[in-house]
C-alpha positions in Angstrom: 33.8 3.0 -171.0 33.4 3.4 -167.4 36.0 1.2 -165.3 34.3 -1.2 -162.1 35.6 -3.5 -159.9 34.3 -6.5 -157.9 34.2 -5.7 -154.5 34.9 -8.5 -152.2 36.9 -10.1 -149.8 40.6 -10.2 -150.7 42.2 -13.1 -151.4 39.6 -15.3 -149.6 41.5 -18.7 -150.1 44.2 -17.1 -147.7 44.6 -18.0 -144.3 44.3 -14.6 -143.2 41.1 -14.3 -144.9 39.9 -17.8 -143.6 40.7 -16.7 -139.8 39.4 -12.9 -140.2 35.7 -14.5 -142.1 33.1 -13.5 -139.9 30.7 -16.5 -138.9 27.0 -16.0 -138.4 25.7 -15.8 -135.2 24.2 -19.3 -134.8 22.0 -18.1 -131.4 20.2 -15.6 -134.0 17.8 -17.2 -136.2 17.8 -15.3 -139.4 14.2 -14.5 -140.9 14.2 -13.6 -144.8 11.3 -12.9 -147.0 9.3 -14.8 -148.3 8.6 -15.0 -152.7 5.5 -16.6 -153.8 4.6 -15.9 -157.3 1.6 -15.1 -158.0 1.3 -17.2 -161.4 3.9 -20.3 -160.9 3.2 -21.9 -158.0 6.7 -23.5 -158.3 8.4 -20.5 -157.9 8.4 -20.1 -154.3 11.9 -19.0 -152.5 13.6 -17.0 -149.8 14.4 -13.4 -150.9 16.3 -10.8 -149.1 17.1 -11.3 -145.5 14.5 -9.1 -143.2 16.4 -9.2 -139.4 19.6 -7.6 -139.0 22.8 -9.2 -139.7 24.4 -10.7 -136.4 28.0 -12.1 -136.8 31.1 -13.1 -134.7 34.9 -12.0 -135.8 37.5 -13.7 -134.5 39.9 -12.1 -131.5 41.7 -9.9 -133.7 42.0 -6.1 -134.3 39.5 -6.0 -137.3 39.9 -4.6 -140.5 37.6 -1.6 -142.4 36.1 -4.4 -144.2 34.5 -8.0 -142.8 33.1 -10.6 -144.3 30.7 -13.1 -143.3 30.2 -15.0 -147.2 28.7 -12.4 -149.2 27.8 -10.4 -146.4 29.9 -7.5 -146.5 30.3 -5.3 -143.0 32.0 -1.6 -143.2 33.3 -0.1 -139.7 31.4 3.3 -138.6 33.8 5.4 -139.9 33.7 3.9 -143.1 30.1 4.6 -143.8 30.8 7.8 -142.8 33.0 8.6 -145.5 31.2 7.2 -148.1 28.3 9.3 -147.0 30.7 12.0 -147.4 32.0 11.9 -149.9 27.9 11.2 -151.8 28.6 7.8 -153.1 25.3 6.2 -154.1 23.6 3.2 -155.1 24.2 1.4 -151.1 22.3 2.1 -147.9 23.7 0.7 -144.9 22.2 -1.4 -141.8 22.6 -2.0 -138.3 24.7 -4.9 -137.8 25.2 -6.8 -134.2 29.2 -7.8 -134.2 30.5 -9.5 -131.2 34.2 -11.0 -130.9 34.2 -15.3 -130.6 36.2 -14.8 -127.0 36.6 -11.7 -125.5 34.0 -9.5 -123.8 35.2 -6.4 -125.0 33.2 -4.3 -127.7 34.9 -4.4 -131.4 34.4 -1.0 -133.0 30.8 -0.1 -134.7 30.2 -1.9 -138.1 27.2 -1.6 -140.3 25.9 -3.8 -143.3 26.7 -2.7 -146.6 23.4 -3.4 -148.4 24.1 -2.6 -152.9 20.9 -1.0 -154.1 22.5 0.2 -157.4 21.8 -2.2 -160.7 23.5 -3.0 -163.9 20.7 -5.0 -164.9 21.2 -8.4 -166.0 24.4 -10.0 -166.9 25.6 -8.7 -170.3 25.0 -11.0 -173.3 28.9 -10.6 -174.7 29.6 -12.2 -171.5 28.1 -15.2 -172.8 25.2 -15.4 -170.8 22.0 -15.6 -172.2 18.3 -15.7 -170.6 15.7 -18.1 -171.4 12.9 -15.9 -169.9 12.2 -13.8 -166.2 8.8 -14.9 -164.9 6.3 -12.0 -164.4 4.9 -12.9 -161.7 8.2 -12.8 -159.5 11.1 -12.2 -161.5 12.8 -15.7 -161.4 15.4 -15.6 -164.2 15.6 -18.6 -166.2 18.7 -19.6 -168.2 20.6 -22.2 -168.9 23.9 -20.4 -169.9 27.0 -20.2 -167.9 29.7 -16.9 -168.2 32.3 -17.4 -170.9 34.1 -14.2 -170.4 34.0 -12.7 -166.8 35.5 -9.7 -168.3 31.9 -8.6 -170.1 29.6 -9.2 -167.3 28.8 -5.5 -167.1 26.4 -4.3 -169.9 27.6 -0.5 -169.7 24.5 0.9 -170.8 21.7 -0.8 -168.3 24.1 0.9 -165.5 21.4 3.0 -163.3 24.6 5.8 -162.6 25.4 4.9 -159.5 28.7 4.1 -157.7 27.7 0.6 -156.1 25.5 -2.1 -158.4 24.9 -5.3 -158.9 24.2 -8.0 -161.9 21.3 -10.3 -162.0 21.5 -13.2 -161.1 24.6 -12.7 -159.5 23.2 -10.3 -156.9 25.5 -11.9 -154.1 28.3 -9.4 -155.6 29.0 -6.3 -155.6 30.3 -3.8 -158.1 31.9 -0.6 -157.5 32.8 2.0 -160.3 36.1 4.2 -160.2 
């Protein structure tokens, strides 16, 4: 059985984590794709965001990781490492970080973008699928997660260190 863990922001009902959130960068308009199925006219929605992720951190030394929601933004030197050290199944992005009132520069951040996949949400977990459109992949269900502790179905992992679970793609895994 191969161990993972949800990587996100620590403790984010703390006030630490509350005052160290990045916020989106309201002067940046964000532009994401744009899904139109081909078959279900219904089935149109925003997909992956296409411009770079612009945020502001509050005036305080920042940590390896930020958050800005389910954005998740890695300092330089992070990335570094995990290219390093060959983990797959993430690429990284340019990221525009500015403090909320201070001119200085912080340190260099990038997105942390999952590309690895688990597939969907495992069925002991108690979620269940009603169908995935083939036109444009809309999952529909009408289940809800009985046991957090199955979400992962070990054998639709792709083998790489970062994933993520559909339709929870706003979180990321990470193996041991």
């Amino acid at each position: 059985m191969n161990d993972f863990w949800v990587l996100g922001e620590p403790n984010p009902d703390s006030r630490d984590a509350t005052r160290r959130r990045a916020k989106w960068n309201t002067e940046v308009d964000p532009r994401y794709e744009s899904i139109r199925c081909a078959i279900d006219p219904e089935h149109r929605r925003a997909g992956a965001r296409i411009t770079p992720l612009s945020v502001t951190i509050s005036n305080i030394a920042p940590h390896d990781f930020v958050w800005a929601y389910f954005d998740c933004l890695i300092q330089e030197h992070v990335a570094n490492f995990y290219m390093a050290a060959g983990f797959t199944g993430y690429q990284t992005a340019p990221a525009t970080v500015h403090f909320a009132k201070d001119s200085k520069l912080p340190p260099p951040f990038r997105e942390l973008i999952v590309r690895g996949s688990a597939g969907l949400l495992s069925a002991e977990s108690g979620y269940s699928v009603l169908g995935i459109c083939r036109g444009c992949g809309l999952i529909d269900n009408k289940s809800k997660v009985s046991d957090a502790s199955k979400v992962v179905d070990q054998s639709s992992l792709d083998g790489t260190d970062f994933f993520q679970i559909k339709p929870l793609t706003g979180l990321m895994f990470v193996t041991n």
